[in-house]
C-alpha positions in Angstrom: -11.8 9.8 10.2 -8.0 8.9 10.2 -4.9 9.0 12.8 -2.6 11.5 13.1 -1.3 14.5 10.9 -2.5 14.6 7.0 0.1 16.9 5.4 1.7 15.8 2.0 5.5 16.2 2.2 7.3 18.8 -0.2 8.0 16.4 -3.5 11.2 16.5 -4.7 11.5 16.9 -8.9 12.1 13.5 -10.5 13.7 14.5 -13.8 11.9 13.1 -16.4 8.5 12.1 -14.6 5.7 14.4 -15.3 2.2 13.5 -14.1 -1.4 15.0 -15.7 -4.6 15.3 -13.8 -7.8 15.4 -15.0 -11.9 14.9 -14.4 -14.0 12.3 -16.1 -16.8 12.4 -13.8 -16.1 8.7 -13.9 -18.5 8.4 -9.9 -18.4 12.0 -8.8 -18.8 15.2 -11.2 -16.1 17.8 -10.8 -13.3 15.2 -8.8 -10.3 14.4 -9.9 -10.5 10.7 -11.0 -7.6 10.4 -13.9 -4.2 10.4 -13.7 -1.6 9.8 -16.4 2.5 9.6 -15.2 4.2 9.7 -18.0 8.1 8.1 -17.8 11.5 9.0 -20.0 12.0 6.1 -22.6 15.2 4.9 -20.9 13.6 4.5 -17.8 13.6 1.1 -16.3 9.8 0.1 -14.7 8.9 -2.3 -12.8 6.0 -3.5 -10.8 4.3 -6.0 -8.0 0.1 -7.0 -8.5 -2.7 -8.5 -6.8 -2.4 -12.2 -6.3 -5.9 -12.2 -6.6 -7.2 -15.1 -8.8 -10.1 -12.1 -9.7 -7.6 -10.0 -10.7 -9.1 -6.9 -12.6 -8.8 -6.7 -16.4 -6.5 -3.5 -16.2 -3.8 -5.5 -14.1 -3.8 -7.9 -16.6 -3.1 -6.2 -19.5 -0.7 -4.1 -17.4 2.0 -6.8 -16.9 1.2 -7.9 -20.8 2.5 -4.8 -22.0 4.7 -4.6 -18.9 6.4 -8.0 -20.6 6.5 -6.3 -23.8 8.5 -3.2 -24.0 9.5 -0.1 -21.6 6.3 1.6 -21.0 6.0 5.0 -21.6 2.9 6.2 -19.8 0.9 4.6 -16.4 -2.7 5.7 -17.0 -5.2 5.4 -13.6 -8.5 6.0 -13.2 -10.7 6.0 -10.2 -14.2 5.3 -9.6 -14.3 2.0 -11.6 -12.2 -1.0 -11.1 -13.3 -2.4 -13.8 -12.8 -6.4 -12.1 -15.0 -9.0 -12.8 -16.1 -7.5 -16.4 -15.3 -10.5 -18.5 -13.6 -9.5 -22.0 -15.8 -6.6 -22.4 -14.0 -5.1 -19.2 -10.1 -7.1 -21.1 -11.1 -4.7 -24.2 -11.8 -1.4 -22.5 -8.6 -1.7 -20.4 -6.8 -2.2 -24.0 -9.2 0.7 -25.6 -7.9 3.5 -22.8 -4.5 2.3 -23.0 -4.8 2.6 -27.3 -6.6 6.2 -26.7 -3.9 7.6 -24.4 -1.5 6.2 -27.0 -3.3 8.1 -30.0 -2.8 11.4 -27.8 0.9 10.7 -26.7 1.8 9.4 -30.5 3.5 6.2 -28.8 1.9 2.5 -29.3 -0.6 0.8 -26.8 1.6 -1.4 -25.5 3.7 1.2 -23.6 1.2 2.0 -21.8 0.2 0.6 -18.7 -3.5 0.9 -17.1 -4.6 1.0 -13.5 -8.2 1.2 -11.9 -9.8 1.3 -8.9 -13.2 1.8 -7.4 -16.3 -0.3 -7.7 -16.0 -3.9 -8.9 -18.4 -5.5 -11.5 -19.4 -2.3 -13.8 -18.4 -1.6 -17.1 -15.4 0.8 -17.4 -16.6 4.4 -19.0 -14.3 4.4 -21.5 -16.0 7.1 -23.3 -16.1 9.4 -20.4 -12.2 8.3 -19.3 -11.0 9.0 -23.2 -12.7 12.7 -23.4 -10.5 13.8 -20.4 -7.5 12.1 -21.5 -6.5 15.3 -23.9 -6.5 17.6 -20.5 -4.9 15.1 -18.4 -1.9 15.2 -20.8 -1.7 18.8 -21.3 -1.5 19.2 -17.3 1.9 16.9 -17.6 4.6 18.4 -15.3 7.5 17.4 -13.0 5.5 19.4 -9.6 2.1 17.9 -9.9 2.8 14.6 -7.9 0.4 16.6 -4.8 -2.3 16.5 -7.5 -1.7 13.2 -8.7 -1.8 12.1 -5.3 -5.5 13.3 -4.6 -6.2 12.2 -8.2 -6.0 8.7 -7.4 -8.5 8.8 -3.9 -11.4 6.5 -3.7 -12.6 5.6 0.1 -9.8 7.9 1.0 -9.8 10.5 3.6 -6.9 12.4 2.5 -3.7 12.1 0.3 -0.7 10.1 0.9 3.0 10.9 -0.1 6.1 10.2 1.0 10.0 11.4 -0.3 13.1 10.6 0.6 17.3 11.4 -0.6 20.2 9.7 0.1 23.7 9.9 -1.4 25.2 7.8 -3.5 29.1 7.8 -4.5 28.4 11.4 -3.6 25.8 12.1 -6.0 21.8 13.1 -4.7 19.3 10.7 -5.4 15.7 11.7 -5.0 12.8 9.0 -4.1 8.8 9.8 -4.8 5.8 8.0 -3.5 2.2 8.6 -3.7 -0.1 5.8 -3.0 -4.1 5.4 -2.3 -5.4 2.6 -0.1 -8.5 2.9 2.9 -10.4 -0.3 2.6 -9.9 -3.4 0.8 -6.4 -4.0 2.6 -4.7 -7.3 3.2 -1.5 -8.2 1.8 -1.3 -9.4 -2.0 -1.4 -7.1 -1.6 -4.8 -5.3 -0.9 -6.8 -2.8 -3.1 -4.2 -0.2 -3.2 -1.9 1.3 -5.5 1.5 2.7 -5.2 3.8 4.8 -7.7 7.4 5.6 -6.8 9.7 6.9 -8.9 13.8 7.7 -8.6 16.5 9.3 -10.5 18.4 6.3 -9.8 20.2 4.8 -12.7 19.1 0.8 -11.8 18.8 -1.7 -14.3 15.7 -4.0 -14.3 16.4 -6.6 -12.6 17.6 -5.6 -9.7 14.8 -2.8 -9.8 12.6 -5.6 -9.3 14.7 -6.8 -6.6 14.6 -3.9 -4.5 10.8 -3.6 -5.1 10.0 -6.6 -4.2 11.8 -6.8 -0.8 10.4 -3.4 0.0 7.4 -4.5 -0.7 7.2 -7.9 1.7 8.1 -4.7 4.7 5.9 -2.2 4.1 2.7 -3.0 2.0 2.5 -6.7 2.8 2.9 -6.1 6.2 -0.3 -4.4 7.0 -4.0 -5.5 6.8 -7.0 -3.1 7.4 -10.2 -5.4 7.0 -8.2 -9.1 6.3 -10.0 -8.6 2.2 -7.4 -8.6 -0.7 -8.3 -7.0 -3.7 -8.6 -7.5 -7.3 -6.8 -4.1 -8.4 -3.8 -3.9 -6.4 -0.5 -2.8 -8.1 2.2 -1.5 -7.0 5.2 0.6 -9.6 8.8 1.6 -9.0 10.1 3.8 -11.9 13.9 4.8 -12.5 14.4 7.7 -14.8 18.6 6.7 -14.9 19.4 10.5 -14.1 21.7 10.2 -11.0 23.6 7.8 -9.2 24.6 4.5 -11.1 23.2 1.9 -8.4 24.4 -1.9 -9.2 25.1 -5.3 -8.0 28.7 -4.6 -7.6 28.8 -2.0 -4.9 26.9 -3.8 -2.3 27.1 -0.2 -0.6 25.4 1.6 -2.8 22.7 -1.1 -3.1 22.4 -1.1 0.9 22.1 2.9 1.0 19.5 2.8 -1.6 16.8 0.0 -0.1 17.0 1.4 2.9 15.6 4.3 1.4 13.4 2.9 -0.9 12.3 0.9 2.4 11.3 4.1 4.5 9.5 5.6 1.6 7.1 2.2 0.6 6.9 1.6 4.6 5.6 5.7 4.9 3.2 4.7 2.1 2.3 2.0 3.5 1.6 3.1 7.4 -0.8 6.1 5.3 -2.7 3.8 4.0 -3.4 1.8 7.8 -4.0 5.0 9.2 -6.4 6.3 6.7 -8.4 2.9 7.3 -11.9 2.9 6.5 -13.2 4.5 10.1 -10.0 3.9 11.6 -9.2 5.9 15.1 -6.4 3.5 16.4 -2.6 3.1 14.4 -1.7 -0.3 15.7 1.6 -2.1 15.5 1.5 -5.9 16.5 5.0 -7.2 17.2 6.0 -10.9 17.3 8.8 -11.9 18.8 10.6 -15.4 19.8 8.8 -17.7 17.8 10.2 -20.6 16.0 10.0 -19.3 12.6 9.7 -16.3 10.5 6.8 -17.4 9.1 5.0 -18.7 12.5 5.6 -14.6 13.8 3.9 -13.5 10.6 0.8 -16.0 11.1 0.6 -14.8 15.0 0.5 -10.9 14.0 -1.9 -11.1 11.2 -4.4 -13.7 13.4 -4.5 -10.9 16.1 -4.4 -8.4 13.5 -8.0 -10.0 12.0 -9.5 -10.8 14.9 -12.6 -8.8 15.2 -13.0 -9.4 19.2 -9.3 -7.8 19.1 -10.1 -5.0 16.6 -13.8 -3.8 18.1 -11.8 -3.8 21.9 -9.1 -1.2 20.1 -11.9 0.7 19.0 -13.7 0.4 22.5 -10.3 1.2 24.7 -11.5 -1.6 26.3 -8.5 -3.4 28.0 -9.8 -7.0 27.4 -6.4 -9.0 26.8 -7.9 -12.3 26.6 -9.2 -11.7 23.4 -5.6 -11.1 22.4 -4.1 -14.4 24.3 -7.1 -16.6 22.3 -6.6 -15.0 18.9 -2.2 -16.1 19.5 -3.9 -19.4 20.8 -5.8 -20.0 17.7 -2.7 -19.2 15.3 -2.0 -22.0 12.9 2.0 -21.9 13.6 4.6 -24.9 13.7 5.0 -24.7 17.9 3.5 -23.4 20.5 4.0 -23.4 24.3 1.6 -21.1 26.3 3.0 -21.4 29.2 6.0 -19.0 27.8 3.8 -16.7 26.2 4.6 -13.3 27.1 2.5 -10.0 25.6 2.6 -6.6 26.3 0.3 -3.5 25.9 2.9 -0.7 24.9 5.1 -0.9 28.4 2.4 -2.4 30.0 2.7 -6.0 30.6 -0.6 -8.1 30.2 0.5 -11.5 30.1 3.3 -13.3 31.8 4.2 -17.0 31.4 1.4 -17.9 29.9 -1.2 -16.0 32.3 -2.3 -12.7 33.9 1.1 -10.8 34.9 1.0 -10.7 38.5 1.6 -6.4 38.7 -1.4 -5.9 35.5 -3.9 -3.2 36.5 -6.9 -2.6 34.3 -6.0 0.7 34.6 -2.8 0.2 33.1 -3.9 -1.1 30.2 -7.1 0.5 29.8 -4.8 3.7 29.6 -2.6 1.9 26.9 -5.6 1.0 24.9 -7.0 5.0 24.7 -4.2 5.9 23.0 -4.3 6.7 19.5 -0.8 4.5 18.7 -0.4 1.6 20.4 1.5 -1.5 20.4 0.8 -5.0 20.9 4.0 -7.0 21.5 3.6 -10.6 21.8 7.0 -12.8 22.8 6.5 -16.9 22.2 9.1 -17.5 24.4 10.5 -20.5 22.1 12.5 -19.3 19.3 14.6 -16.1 17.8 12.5 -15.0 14.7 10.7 -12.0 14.9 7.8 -10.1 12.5 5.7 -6.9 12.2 2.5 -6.1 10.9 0.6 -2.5 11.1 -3.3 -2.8 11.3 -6.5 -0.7 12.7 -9.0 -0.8 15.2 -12.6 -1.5 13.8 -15.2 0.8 14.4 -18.9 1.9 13.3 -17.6 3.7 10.6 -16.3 0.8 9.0 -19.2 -0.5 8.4 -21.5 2.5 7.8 -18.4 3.6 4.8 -18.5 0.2 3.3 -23.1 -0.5 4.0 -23.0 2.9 2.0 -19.9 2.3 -0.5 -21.8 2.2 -3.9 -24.5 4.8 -3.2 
């Protein structure tokens, strides 16, 4: 079950990003469950993790190497997350990375592993290593569609998203694929993400970018309120187009603002392939005293389960919503300004029932498969967004049945 329309958008070539697919029958015989992305060795990589004091073994030998060198190949497997495996689980993350290395004839250290799938088993290194040879020989430029299945868990479909822009009159490309159901909560929940650009940007400011993009799209939604232990997130830029730096403020504008659309597309996939998910819901916080009291008011009505189960239910019951913004833990509040809305339907006025509200009205709102929930604290000027779900009985029938 998911919202709205599953096709994967025509990828545009990344010059000198190939990715290989392969089968380990790592979970599932015959599925795709290893990918390898290999990157051109002038490419500048970069990358945003789980803050996850759990974090999984692969994500910490990926930002090792990551600190080491310019990495050469991501390697990701699926069907093992291979999190909370000690330094038996720290050794087979640095075992695939040496065994992809052996077949690529470049050293361990450039490359970088990711996993996801079940936490607390022991990685199959042996099965991951025997389809390594096939996952590199399938290495080319159009298989990102591939890659993009190749990386599924929970998932109910693919998710991709592309964008080009132009830069001091040159065409830059942007490529997304990312993989993300259940698990989600920013830091940034069990997802991963791998975009890559022709973009010539150096570093630094590739983290920059990255980082930014990644506080408005990925870190603004939440699925099930759970952050994971595998979470990554990669921007790669091959250096093949447009020279992008700090001293055209343009051309650094033009650029996030694409990266931005194309980590925000990813990033609405993921909420709307939600575990069980039949509702795409955007929560909107307006006119609160701080940033960072708008951000605690989304994500509390966000969580709430008496919130979620009425999305799921179309069941207009907006005091659920008005307790779950009374219990926020935020700087000020005065409820007697509080304002909320149900799409164009106004629920709450001054602090109580608007005077023309008609469960109709909002029972009508609340069928829809894309609604939003905007919320004005009446005392301020700072606003936030978060994207979340409705939770149904599929949620927990997927997650009861998860490891069988």
């Amino acid at each position: 079950m998911a919202v709205g329309p599953s096709e994967l958008p025509v990828f545009f070539p990344v010059p000198g990003v190939r990715l290989g697919v392969a089968s380990a029958g790592i979970k599932k015989p015959g599925r795709k469950d290893v990918v390898i992305v290999e990157c051109p060795e002038q490419a500048s990589i970069v990358g945003v993790f789980t803050k996850n004091a759990f974090c999984a073994a692969p994500v910490l030998v990926a930002k090792e190497h990551l600190q080491q060198g310019t990495p050469r190949y991501l390697l990701v497997n699926t069907g093992n997350a291979n999190a909370g495996t000690g330094e038996q689980g720290y050794q087979a993350a640095l075992q695939c990375c040496s065994a992809l290395a052996e077949v690529a004839s470049v050293s361990s250290q450039q490359v970088l592993p990711f996993s996801t799938g079940v936490i607390g088993e022991p990685l199959p290194t042996d099965k991951i290593e025997a389809a390594l040879p096939a996952a590199f020989e399938s290495l080319a430029e159009d298989n990102w569609a591939d890659a993009a299945e190749g990386i599924l868990t929970t998932d109910t479909r693919p998710k991709g998203a592309v964008a080009q822009v132009t830069v001091n009159g040159q065409l830059v490309s942007i490529n997304g694929i990312s993989k993300g159901s259940g698990m989600i909560k920013p830091n940034m929940a069990t997802m991963l993400g791998f975009v890559a650009t022709d973009a010539d940007i150096d570093t630094d400011l590739l983290q920059e970018m990255l980082t930014i993009s990644t506080n408005r799209s990925f870190n603004r939604i939440t699925v099930d309120s759970d952050t994971s232990t595998n979470d990554a997130c990669m921007l790669i830029a091959t250096k093949r187009s447009a020279r992008i730096d700090r001293a055209d403020q343009d051309a650094v504008d033009t650029f996030q603002q694409a990266l931005d659309n194309v980590m925000r597309e990813l990033a609405h996939a993921i909420v709307k392939d939600g575990e069980g998910a039949t509702k795409f819901v955007e929560i909107n916080v307006e006119g609160a005293a701080t940033a960072k009291d708008a951000l605690e008011v989304a994500f509390t009505v966000a969580h709430s389960p008496l919130v979620k189960t009425a999305l799921f239910a179309s069941d207009a019951n907006w005091g659920r919503i008005l307790a779950a913004v009374g219990r926020a833990d935020v700087s000020h509040i005065d409820v007697n300004r509080i304002s909320i809305w149900l799409d164009d339907v106004q629920i709450v006025a001054d602090g109580g029932r608007a005077a023309d509200y008609t469960e109709e009205a909002g029972s009508a709102v609340m069928a829809r498969e894309n609604i939003q929930i905007r919320i004005n604290m009446g005392i301020g000027g700072e606003q936030d967004t978060v994207w979340t779900t409705d939770l149904s009985h599929d949620y927990v029938s997927i997650n009861a049945d998860y490891r069988s």
